[in-house]
Structures are given as structure tokens and as C-alpha cells.
Backbone as numpy.savetxt, mean C-alpha at the origin, in Angstrom:
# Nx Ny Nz CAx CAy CAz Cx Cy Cz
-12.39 8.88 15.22 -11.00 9.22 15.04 -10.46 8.47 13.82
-9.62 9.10 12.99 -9.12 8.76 11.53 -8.07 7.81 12.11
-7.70 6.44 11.59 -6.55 6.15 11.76 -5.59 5.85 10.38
-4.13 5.93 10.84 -3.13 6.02 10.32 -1.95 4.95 10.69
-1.25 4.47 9.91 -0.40 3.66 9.87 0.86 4.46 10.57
0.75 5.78 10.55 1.61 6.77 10.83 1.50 6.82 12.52
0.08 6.81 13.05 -0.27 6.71 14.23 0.59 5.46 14.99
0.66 4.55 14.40 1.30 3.23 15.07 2.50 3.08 15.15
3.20 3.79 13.89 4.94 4.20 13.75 5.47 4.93 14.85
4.85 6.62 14.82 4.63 7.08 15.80 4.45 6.54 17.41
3.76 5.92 17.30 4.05 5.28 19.34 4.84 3.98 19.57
5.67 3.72 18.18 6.76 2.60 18.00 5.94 1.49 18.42
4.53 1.37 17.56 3.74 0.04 18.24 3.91 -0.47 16.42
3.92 -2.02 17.21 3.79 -2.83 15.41 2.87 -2.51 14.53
3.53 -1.80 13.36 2.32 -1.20 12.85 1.80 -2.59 11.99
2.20 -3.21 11.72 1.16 -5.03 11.22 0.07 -5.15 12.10
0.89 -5.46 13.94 -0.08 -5.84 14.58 -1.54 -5.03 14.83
-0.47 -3.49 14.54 -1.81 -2.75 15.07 -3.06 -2.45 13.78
-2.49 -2.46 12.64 -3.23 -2.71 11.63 -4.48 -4.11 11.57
-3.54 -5.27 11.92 -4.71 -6.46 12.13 -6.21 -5.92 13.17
-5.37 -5.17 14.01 -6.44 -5.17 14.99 -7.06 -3.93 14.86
-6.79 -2.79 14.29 -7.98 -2.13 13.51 -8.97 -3.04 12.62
-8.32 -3.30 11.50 -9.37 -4.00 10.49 -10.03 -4.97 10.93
-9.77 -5.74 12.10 -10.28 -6.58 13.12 -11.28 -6.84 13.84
-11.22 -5.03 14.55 -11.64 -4.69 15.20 -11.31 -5.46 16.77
-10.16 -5.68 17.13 -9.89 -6.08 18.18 -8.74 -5.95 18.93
-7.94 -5.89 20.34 -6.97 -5.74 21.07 -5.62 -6.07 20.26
-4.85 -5.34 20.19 -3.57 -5.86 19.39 -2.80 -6.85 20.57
-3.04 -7.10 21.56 -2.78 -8.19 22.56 -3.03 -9.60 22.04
-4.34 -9.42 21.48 -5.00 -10.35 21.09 -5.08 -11.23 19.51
-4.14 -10.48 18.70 -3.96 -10.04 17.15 -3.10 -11.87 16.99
-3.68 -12.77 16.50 -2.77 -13.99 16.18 -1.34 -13.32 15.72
-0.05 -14.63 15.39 0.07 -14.34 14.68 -0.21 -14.51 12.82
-1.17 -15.47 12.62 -1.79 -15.37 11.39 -2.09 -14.06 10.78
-2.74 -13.68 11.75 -3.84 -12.72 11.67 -2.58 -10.86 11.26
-1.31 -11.27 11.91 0.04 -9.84 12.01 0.26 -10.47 10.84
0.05 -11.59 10.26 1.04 -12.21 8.82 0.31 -11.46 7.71
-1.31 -11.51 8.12 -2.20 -11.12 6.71 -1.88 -9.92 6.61
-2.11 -9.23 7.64 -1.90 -7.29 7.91 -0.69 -6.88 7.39
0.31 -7.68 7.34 2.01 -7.64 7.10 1.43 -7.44 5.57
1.24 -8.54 4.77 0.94 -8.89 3.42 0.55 -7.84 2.78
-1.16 -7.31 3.40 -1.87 -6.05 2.96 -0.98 -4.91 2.80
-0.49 -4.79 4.17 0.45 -3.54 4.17 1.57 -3.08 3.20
2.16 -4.33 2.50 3.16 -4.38 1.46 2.47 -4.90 0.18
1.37 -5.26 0.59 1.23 -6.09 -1.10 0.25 -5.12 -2.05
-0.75 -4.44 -1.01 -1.67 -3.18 -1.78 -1.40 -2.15 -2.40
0.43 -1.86 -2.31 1.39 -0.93 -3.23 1.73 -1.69 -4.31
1.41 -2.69 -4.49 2.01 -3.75 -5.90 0.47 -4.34 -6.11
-0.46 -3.99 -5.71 -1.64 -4.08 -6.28 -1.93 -5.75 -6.05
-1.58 -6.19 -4.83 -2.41 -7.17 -4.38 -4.27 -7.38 -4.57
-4.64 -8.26 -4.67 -5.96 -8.62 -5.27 -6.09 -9.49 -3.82
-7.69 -9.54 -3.39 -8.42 -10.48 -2.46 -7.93 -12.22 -3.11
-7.57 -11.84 -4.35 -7.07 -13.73 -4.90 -5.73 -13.62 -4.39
-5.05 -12.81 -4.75 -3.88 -12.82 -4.25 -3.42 -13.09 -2.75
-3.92 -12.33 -2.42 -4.06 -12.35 -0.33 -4.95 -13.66 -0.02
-5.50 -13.86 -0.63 -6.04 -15.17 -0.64 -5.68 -16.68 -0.38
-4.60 -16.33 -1.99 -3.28 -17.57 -1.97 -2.44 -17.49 -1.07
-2.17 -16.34 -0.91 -0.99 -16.46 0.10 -1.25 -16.79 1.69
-2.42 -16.31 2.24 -2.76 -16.53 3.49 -3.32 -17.82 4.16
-3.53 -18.20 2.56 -4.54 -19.53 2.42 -5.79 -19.53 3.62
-6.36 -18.56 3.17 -7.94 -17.84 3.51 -9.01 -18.50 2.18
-10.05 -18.18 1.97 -10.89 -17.93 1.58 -10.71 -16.81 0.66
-11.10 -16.71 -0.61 -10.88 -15.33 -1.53 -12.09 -14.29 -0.80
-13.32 -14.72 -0.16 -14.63 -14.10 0.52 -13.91 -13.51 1.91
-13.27 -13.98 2.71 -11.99 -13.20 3.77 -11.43 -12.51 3.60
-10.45 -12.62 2.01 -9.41 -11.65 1.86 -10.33 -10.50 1.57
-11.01 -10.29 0.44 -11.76 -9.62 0.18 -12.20 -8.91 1.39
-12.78 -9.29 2.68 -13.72 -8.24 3.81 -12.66 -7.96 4.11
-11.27 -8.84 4.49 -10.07 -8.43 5.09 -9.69 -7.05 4.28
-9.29 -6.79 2.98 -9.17 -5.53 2.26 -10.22 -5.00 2.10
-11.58 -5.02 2.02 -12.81 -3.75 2.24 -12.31 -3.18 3.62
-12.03 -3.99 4.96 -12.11 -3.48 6.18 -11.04 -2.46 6.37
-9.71 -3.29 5.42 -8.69 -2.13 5.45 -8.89 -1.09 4.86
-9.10 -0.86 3.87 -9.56 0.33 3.03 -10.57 1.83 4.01
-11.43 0.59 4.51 -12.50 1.84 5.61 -11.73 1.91 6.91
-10.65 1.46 7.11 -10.14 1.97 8.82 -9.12 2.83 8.08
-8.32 2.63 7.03 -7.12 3.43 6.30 -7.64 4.32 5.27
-8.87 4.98 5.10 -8.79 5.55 3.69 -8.63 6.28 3.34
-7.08 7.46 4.08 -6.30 8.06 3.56 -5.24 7.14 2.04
-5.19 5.73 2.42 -4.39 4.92 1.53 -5.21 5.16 0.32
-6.71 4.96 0.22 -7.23 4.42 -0.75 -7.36 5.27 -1.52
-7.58 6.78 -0.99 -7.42 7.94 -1.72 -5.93 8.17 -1.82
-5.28 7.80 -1.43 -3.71 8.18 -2.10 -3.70 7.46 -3.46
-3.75 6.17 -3.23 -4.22 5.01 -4.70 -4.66 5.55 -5.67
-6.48 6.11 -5.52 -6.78 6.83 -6.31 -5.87 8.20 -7.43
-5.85 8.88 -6.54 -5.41 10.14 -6.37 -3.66 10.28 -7.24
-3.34 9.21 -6.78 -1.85 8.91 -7.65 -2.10 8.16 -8.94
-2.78 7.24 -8.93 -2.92 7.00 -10.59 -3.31 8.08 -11.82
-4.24 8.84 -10.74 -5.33 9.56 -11.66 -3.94 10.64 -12.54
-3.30 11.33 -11.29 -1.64 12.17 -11.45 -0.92 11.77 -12.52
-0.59 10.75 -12.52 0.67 9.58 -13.22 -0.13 9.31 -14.47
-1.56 9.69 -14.49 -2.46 9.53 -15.94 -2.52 10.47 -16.70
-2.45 11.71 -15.98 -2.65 13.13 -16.60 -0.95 13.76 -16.91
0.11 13.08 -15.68 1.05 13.93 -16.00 2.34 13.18 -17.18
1.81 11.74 -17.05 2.50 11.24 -17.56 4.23 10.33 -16.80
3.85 10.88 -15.33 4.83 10.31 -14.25 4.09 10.63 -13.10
5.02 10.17 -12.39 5.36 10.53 -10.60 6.60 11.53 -9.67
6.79 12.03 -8.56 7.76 12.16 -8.17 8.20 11.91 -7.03
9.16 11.49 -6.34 8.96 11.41 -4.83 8.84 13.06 -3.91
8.75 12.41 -2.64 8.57 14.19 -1.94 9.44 14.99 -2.05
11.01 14.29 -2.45 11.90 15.11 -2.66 12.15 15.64 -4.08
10.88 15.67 -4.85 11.42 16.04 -6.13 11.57 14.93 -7.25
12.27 13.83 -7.11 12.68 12.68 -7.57 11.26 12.49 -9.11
11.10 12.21 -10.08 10.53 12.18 -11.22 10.93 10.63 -11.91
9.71 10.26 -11.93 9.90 8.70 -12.84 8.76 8.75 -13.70
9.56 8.65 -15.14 8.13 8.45 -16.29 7.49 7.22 -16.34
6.69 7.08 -16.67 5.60 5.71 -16.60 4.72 5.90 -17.86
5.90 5.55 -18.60 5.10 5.07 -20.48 4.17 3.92 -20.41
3.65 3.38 -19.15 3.22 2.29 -19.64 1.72 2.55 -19.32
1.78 3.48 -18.55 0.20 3.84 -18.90 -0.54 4.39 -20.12
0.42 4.30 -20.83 -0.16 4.04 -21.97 -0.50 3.36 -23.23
-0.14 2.44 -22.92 -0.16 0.83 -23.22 -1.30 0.62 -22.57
-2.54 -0.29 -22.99 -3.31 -0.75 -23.09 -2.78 -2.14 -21.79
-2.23 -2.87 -22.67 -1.61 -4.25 -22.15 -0.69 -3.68 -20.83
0.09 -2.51 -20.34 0.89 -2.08 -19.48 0.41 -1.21 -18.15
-0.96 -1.31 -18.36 -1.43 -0.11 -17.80 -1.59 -0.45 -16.41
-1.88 -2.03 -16.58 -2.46 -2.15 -14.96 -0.86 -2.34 -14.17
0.46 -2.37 -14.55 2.05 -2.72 -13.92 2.22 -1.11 -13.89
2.04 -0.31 -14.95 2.57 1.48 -14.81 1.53 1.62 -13.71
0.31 1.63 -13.52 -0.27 1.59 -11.71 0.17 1.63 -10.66
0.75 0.26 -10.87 1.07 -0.30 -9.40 2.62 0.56 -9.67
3.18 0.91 -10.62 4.65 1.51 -10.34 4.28 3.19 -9.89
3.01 3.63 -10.27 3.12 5.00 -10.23 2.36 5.10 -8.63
2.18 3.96 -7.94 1.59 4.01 -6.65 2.67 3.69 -5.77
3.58 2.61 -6.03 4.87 2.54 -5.13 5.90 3.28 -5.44
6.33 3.67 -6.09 7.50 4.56 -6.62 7.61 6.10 -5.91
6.58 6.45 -5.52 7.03 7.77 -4.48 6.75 7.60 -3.03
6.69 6.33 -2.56 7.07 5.89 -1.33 8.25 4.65 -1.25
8.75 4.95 -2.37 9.86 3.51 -2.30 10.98 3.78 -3.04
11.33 4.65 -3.62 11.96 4.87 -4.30 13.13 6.00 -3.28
14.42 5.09 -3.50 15.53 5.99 -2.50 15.58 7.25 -2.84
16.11 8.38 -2.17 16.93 9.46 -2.71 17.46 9.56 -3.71
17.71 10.80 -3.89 18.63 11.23 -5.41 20.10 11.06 -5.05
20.84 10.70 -5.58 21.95 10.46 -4.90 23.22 11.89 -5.86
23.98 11.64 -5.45 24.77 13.25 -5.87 25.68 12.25 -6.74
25.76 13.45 -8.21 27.00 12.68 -9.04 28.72 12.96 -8.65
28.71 13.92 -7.59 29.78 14.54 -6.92 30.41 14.11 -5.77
31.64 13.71 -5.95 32.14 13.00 -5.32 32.37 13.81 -3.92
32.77 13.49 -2.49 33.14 14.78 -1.58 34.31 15.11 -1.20
């Protein structure tokens, strides 16, 4: 069975905790809370292009932990990893992003040499983070 972060939203279960304990492989009963802190981190920090050094420092793990900790996430989630993919590759060819509603953000910086790896991480969070269009019309 595929899992989804959507799956855990869906049955209003912590989706941190229940994330730890996929990549875990263990009872979300049982999930520290260290262990809901790292999953928290992954969950927000792999849209801004967190690194195994990064999750590393912050968890104050081992960079060899963070690292299996994000391989493990990647193979229980890898609808994410192909979204990752799949959206840079977009934001490379089209020259932006958009959100589901339409919403359009250019990302000149993928083309910059020196900008390329920040226009990434913007063309990977920006159509899950980025508010609504808001109306110039008053009511």
C-alpha cells in the first residue's frame, strides 16, 4: 500500500507522528517525541531543500541518520520525490510555476548558474505555499 501524508490528514492523525513511524517503521504510539521533531523538520524542511547536513544540525543526529532518515522518507513518500523531480524539471522548461488555482510565479533564477539551486527550492514550494489570488475589487 502507497502511503501519503494525505492519508494521515485525512483520518485527522498527526501527520509528523505518523510520518516518523512510517519511515521508522514503527507504532505511532510508540513515535518519541524526538523522533515527531525530526519528521516535523523533514516534512517542512524538504520543500526548502533541506540536506541530511542540515537535518543533521538541527536534530543533532549524526549526518549518516539524517541521511537513512531522508532515504527512508523518500521510499515510504515517493509520490513527494517525484513531485520534486517533476516540478523542477517544469519550472526548467517553462520558465515558472503555478499554483492549482492558476496562480503563475516566474523563477529567473534558474537561470543563473549561482541562483539555480534557491529558484529550486522556490519552484518546489511555491505551488503548495503560496496563498490565493486575491481580488483587486473591492465588495
Amino acid at each position: 500500500m502507497t502511503s501519503t501524508c494525505g492519508d494521515a490528514f485525512d483520518r485527522g492523525a498527526d501527520i509528523h507522528r505518523e510520518t516518523a513511524a512510517r519511515v521508522l517503521h514503527k507504532d505511532a504510539a510508540d513515535v518519541t517525541h524526538d523522533e515527531r521533531s525530526m519528521a516535523k523538520m523533514v516534512n517542512f524542511g524538504l520543500a526548502y531543500g533541506m540536506s541530511d547536513f542540515g537535518l543533521s544540525s538541527r536534530a543533532g543526529i549524526s549526518r549518516a541518520e539524517a541521511k537513512e532518515f531522508i532515504d527512508n522518507y523518500f521510499a515510504t513518500y515517493s509520490g513527494i520525490s517525484y513531485y520534486m523531480l517533476h516540478i523542477k524539471e517544469l519550472a526548467r522548461q517553462q520558465g515558472w510555476v503555478s499554483t492549482l488555482l492558476g496562480r503563475r510565479r516566474s523563477i529567473p533564477e534558474l537561470r543563473v548558474p549561482a541562483l539555480r539551486s534557491a529558484g529550486e527550492r522556490m519552484a518546489i514550494n511555491m505551488p503548495i505555499q503560496a496563498p490565493p489570488p486575491t481580488s483587486s475589487r473591492s465588495p
